[in-house]
Structure formats: structure tokens, C-alpha cells
C-alpha positions as CSV (number, residue, x, y, z in Angstrom):
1,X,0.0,0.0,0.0
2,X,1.6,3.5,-1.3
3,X,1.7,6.2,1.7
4,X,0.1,9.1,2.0
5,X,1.6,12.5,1.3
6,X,1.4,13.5,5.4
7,X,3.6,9.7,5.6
8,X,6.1,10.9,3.0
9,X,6.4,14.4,4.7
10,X,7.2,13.1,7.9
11,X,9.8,10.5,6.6
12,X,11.3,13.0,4.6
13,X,11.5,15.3,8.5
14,X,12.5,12.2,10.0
15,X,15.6,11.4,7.9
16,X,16.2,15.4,8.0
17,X,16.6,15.2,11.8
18,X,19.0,11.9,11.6
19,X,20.9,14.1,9.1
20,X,20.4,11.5,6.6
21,X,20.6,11.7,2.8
22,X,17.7,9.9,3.0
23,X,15.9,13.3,3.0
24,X,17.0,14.3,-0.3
25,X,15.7,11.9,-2.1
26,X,12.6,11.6,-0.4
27,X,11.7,14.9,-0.6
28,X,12.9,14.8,-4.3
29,X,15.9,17.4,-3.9
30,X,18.5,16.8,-6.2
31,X,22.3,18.5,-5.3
32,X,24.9,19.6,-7.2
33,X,28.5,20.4,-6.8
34,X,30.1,24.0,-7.2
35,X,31.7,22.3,-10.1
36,X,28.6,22.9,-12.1
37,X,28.9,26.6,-11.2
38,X,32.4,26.5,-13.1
39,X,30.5,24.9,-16.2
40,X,27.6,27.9,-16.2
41,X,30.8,30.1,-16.1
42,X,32.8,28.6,-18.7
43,X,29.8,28.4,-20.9
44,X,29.2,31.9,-20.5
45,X,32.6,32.9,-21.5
46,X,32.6,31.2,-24.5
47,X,29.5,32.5,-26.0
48,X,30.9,36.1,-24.4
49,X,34.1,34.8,-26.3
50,X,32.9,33.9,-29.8
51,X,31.1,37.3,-29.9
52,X,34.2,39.0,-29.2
53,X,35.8,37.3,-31.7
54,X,33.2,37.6,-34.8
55,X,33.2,41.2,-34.2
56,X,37.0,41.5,-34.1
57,X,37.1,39.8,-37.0
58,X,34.3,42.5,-39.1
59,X,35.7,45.3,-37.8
60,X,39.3,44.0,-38.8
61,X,38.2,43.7,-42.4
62,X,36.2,47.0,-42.1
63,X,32.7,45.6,-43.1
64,X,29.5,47.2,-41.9
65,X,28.4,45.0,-39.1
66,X,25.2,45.4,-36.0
67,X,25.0,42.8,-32.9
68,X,21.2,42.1,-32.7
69,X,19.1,39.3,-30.9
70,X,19.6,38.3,-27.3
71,X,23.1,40.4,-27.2
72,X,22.0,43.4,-28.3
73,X,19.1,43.0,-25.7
74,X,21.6,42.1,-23.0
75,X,23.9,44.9,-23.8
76,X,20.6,47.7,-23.6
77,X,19.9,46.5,-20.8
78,X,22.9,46.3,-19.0
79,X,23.3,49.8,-19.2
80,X,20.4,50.1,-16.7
81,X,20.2,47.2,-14.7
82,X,23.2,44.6,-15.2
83,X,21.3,42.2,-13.1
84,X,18.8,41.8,-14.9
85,X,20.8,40.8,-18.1
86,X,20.1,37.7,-19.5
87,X,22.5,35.3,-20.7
88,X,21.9,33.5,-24.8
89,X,24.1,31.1,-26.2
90,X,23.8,32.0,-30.3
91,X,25.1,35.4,-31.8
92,X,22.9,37.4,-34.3
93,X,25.1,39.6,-36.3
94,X,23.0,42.3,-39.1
95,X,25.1,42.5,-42.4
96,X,24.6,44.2,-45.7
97,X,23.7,40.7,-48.3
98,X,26.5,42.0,-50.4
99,X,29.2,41.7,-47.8
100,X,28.7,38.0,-46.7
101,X,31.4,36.9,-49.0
102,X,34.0,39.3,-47.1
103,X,32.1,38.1,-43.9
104,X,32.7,34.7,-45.2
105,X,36.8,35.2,-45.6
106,X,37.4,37.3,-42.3
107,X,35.3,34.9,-39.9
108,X,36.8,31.7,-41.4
109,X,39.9,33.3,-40.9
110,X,39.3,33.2,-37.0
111,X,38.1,29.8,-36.9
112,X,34.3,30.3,-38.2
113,X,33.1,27.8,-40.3
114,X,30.1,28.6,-42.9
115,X,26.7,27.0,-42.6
116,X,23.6,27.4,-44.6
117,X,20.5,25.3,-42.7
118,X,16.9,25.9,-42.4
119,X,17.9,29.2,-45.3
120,X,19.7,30.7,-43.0
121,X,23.6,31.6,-43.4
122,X,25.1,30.9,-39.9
123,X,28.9,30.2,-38.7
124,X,29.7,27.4,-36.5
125,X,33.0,27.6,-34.2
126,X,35.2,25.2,-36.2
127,X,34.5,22.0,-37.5
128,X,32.7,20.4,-34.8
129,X,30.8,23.4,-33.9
130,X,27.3,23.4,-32.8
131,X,24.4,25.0,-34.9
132,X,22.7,26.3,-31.5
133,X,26.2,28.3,-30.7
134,X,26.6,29.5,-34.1
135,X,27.2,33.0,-35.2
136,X,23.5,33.4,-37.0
137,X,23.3,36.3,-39.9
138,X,20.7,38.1,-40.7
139,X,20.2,40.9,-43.6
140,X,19.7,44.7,-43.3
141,X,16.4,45.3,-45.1
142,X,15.6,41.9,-45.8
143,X,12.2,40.0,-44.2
144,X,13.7,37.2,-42.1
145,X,10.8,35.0,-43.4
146,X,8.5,35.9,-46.1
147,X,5.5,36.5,-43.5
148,X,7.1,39.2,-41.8
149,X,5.3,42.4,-41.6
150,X,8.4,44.1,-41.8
151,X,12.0,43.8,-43.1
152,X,14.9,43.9,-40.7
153,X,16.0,47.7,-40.4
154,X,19.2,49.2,-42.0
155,X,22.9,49.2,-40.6
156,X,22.2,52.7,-40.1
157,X,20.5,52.6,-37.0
158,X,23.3,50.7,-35.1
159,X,25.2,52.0,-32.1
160,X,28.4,52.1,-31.0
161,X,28.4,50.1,-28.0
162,X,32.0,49.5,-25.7
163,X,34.2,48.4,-28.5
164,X,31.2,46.8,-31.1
165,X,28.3,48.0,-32.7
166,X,24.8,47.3,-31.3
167,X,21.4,47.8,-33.1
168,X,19.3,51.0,-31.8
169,X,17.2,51.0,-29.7
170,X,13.8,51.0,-31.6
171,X,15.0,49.2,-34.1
172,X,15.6,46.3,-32.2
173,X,12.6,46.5,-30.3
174,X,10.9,46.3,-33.7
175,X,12.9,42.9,-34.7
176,X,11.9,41.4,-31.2
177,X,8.1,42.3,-32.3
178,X,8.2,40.7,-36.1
179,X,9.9,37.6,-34.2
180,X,7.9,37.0,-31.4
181,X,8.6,34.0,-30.4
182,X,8.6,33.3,-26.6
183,X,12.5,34.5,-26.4
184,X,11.8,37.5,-28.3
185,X,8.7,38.4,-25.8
186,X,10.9,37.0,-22.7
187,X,13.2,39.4,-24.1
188,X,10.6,42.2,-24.3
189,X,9.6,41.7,-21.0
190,X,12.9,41.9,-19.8
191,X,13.5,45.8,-21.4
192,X,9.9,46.6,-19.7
193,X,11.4,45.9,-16.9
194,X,14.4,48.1,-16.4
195,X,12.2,50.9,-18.5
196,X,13.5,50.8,-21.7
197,X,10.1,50.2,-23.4
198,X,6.5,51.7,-22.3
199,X,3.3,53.1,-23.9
200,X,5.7,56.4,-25.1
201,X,7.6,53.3,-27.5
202,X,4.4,52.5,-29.2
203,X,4.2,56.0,-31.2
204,X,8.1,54.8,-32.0
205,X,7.4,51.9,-34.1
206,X,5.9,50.8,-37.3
207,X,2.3,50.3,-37.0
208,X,1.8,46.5,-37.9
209,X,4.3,45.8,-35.3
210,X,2.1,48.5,-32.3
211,X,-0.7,45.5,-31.7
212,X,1.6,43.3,-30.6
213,X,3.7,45.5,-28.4
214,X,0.3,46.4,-26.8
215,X,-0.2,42.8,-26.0
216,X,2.5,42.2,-24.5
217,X,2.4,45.7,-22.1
218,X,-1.2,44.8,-21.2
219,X,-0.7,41.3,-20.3
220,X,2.8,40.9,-19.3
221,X,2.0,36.7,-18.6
222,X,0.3,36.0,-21.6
């Protein structure tokens, strides 16, 4: 006969008392070592690492480059609140289509490898690389997908942003909107947070996109 939850509470307190690992797995508590800690940490600086790196690499060869996606969100939003940065494992990088064959040469030349998968041009760290750590590229003025109600904006409305170009403000507020997947409202949420983004932003922003930033303002869990 199974026991009831009041039975498996006290056994759990019981084994707590004896100072028995008992209690962990009763009370379905799983531990981990700091050494996981160290893997968060080295997985961080990697990603914080390739980023460097792919930018290094534009700016070496001179070609018109913007950070966009979860970095460009983490790096806005630093500037108010760096707790309340996210962290993102993949790197979206804006580029005029005309430059991805000098994109090509100076990112292979760091250890980049090209990738084209699911139509979209990426760069995986070396020859084993992973597609979900890739360096993803996206085109100035170009619809992501067909559907989009509006094209990605132009490389004029980047940033400078400590030593690499981000994407402005409004502009990437708008990309976040014509994603909206659950990141891209995650990441939303996240510059409503610190203040970057209110009801003034709506007036800001192409009107198919205003609908959708009212959703998420009005119902911040939905």
C-alpha cells in the first residue's frame, strides 16, 4: 500500500533530523557540486568569447556590421540594470547581403566555419561546432521570413556600444516584435522591466508591429 503525502512528509522530516541523505531523495531534492557553477561560467565565456571574436574579425576587415538578438538586448539593458541581463548562447550579427562573401573570408579566418541550414547563413565555431552556438546572420532590409510584416531595419540605425556595434534601440525592439517567439517576448519583458520600453515606445514603431507591443504591455504573462 503507497503512503500518504502526510507519511512521506514526515519520513522525509524524519531522515532530515537523523541528518540522513535519505531526506533528499525523499523529498525529491536533487544537489549539485560548485563544479557545475564553473560549467555555467565557462559556458558563458565562451559565448561572451565567440562574440568578441566575430566582431573583431568585421571590424578587422572594415565591413558594416550590428550585434542584434539576445546580445543586443543584454547589452541595452545592462546599461540600466546589469542584473537583470540575460544570458543567450547564439550570436545574431545584421550585415549588408552584399558583404557576406567578405564576412565569409574574415570569420573563417578566425576559426568560423560557414553553414547554410533551415535558409539561413550561420557560422559554427570550427569543425565540430554546434548549430545552437553558431554565429547566426541576418540581412539589413531583408524580411527574415517571407511572412514578416516588416524587413529587418538598415545598418544605419546601429550603435556604438564598448568596442562593437549594437542595433538602436527602436530598431531592435521592432525585430523582437516581427519575431515574437517566446524568447523575443521573454526578451521584451525583460526591457519593460528596467524601462527601456513603455506606452511612449508605441508611437516609435511601425504600426503593424504597435498591436503586438500592446499585448505584451497589457498582459505581461500571456
Amino acid at each position: 500500500m503507497s503512503s500518504s503525502p502526510t507519511e512521506r512528509v514526515s519520513v522525509a522530516a524524519e531522515a532530515v533530523a537523523e541528518g540522513s541523505d535519505k531526506a533528499l531523495l525523499t523529498a525529491g531534492i536533487v544537489t549539485f557540486g560548485f563544479d557545475v557553477l564553473d560549467r555555467v561560467e565557462q559556458a558563458v565565456a565562451m559565448v561572451k568569447e565567440r562574440l568578441k571574436r566575430a566582431v573583431a574579425a568585421l571590424e578587422a576587415a572594415g565591413i558594416p556590421y550590428a550585434v542584434v538578438g539576445g546580445h543586443a538586448v543584454a547589452a541595452w539593458v545592462s546599461r540600466i540594470d546589469p542584473a537583470a541581463v540575460r544570458t543567450t548562447v547564439d550570436v545574431d550579427i545584421l550585415l549588408d547581403r552584399p558583404d557576406l562573401e567578405r564576412a565569409k573570408t574574415a570569420l573563417e579566418k578566425v576559426g568560423f566555419v560557414h553553414s547554410f541550414t533551415f535558409g539561413i547563413d550561420s557560422f559554427v565555431d570550427g569543425p565540430q561546432g554546434k548549430a545552437r552556438e553558431a554565429v547566426h546572420i541576418l540581412y539589413a532590409g531583408e524580411r527574415v521570413k517571407p511572412i514578416d510584416a516588416v524587413p529587418a531595419p538598415d545598418l544605419a540605425s546601429a550603435e556604438q556600444f564598448e568596442g562593437y556595434r549594437i542595433m538602436g534601440l527602436d530598431r531592435l525592439i521592432g525585430m523582437k516584435l516581427t519575431a515574437f517567439r517566446l524568447k523575443d517576448r521573454v526578451h521584451l519583458l525583460d526591457m519593460i522591466e528596467v524601462g527601456l520600453i513603455d506606452t511612449a515606445t508605441l508611437d516609435r514603431l511601425p504600426l503593424p508591429l504597435r498591436p503586438r507591443l500592446e499585448q505584451v504591455l497589457n498582459d505581461p504573462q500571456g
